[in-house]
Steps between C-alpha positions, in 0.01 A plus 500: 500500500184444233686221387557285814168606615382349166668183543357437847156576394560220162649260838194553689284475173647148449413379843197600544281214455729383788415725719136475429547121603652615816305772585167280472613134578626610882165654662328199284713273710506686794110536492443064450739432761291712760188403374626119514665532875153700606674767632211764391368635789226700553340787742111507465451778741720722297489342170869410401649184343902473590805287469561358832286721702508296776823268396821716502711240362287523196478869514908457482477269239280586279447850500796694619815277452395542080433896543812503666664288218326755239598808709926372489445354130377857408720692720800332330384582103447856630850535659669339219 
């Protein structure tokens, strides 16, 4: 068992810088396109910036269709 477990760890080891790029280069993305549509909206009574706060569309785009991407993406590499 030490020795598979050893062998996925030198796998993961390997890809790392990948998943660095990955990890970092999607909520970069993520963060120009909504800053570039102007979909930051904002509550000055109670103080809070959001992601389509009054847009749902971009609330669904934006925000939870990618946490829902990262939630099944996740879900998978834990079940396998």
């Amino acid at each position: 068992m030490a020795v598979s477990a050893g062998k996925i760890q030198e796998k993961m080891d390997k890809k790392g810088a990948y998943f660095h790029l990955v990890a970092w280069s999607l909520p970069l993305i993520l963060t120009i396109t909504t800053m570039a549509l102007g979909e930051i909206d904002g509550n000055s009574v109670a103080g809070i910036c959001f992601v389509g706060y009054r847009n749902q569309a971009a609330r669904a785009g934006l925000l939870l269709g990618p946490l829902a991407a990262m939630v099944l993406v996740g879900g998978y590499f834990l079940s396998r």
